[in-house]
C-alpha positions in Angstrom: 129.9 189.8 116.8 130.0 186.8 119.7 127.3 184.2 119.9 126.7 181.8 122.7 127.5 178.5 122.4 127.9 175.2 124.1 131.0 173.0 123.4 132.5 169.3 123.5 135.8 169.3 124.6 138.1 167.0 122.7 136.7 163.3 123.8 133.3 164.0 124.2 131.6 163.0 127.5 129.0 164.7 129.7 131.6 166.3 131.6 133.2 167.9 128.9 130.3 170.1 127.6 131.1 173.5 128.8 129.0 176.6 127.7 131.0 179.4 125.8 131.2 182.1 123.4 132.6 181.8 119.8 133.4 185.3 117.5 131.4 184.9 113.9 133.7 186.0 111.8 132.1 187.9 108.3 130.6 185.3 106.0 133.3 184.6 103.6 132.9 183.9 99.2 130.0 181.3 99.1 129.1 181.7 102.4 126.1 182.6 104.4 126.0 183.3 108.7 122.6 182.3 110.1 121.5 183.4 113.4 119.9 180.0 114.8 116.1 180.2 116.1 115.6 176.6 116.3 117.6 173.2 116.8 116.7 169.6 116.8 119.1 167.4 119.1 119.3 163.9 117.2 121.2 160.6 117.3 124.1 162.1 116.1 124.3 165.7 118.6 123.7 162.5 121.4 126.5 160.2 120.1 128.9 163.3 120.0 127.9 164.6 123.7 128.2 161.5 125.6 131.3 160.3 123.4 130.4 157.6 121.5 131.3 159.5 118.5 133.5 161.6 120.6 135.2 164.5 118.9 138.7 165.3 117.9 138.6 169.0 118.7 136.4 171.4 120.1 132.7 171.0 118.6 129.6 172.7 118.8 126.8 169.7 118.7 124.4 170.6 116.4 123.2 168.7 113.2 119.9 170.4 112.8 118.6 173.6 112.7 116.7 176.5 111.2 117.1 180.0 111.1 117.2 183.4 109.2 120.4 184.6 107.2 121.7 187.6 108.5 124.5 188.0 106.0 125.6 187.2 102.8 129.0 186.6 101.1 130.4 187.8 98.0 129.0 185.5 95.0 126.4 184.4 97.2 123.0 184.6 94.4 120.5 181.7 95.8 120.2 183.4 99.4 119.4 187.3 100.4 119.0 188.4 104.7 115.9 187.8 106.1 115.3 184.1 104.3 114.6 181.4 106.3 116.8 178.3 106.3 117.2 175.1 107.0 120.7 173.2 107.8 122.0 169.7 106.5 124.3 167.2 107.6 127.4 166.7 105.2 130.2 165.7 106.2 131.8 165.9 102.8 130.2 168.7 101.1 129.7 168.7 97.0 128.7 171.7 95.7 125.5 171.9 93.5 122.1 173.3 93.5 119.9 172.9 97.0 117.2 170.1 96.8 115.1 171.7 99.3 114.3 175.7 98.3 112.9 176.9 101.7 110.2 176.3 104.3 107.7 179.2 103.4 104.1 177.7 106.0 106.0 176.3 108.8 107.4 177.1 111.7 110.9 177.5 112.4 111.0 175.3 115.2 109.5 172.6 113.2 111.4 172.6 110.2 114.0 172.5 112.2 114.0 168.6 112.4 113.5 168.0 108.7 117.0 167.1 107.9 
């Protein structure tokens, strides 16, 4: 499966956002793939687009979002398709239980800015 995307070329800057397609591969052990309904753009998506904070490689700017899991990887227990998600920001992940279950009453679109 392809999605639609837009990109930052290495650098960052305006002129290096170029829209795109990227393959989603199967979600791996641990993993989850989320098909996106909502996104937030933040400080951070800004800083990476105009190149404050411009990137090393390739990047898809997006540090918040929401959405519905589609699939779910081996040893996967805490999330089944159809649930509705929301994303974090961590850099440098350490496992452990979610602090934040779900967003059963709102919107999509507005927890998409919760993070």
């Amino acid at each position: 499966m392809s999605s639609k995307a837009i990109f930052v070329q290495p650098g960052g800057g305006y002129e290096k956002v170029v829209v795109g397609s990227s393959e989603v591969r199967a979600a791996a052990r641990g993993e989850i793939t989320v098909r996106l309904h909502a996104n937030s753009l933040n400080y951070h998506d800004f800083a990476v687009v105009s190149g404050v904070w411009g990137p090393a490689e390739k990047r898809i700017p997006m540090a918040d979002g929401a959405g519905e899991v589609i699939a779910v990887g081996p040893d996967v227990t805490e999330f089944k398709v159809g649930d509705s998600v929301v994303s974090t920001f961590f850099p440098e992940w350490i496992n452990g239980a979610p602090l934040v279950e779900g967003c059963n009453g709102l919107s999509l679109h507005h927890v998409s800015s919760i993070t």
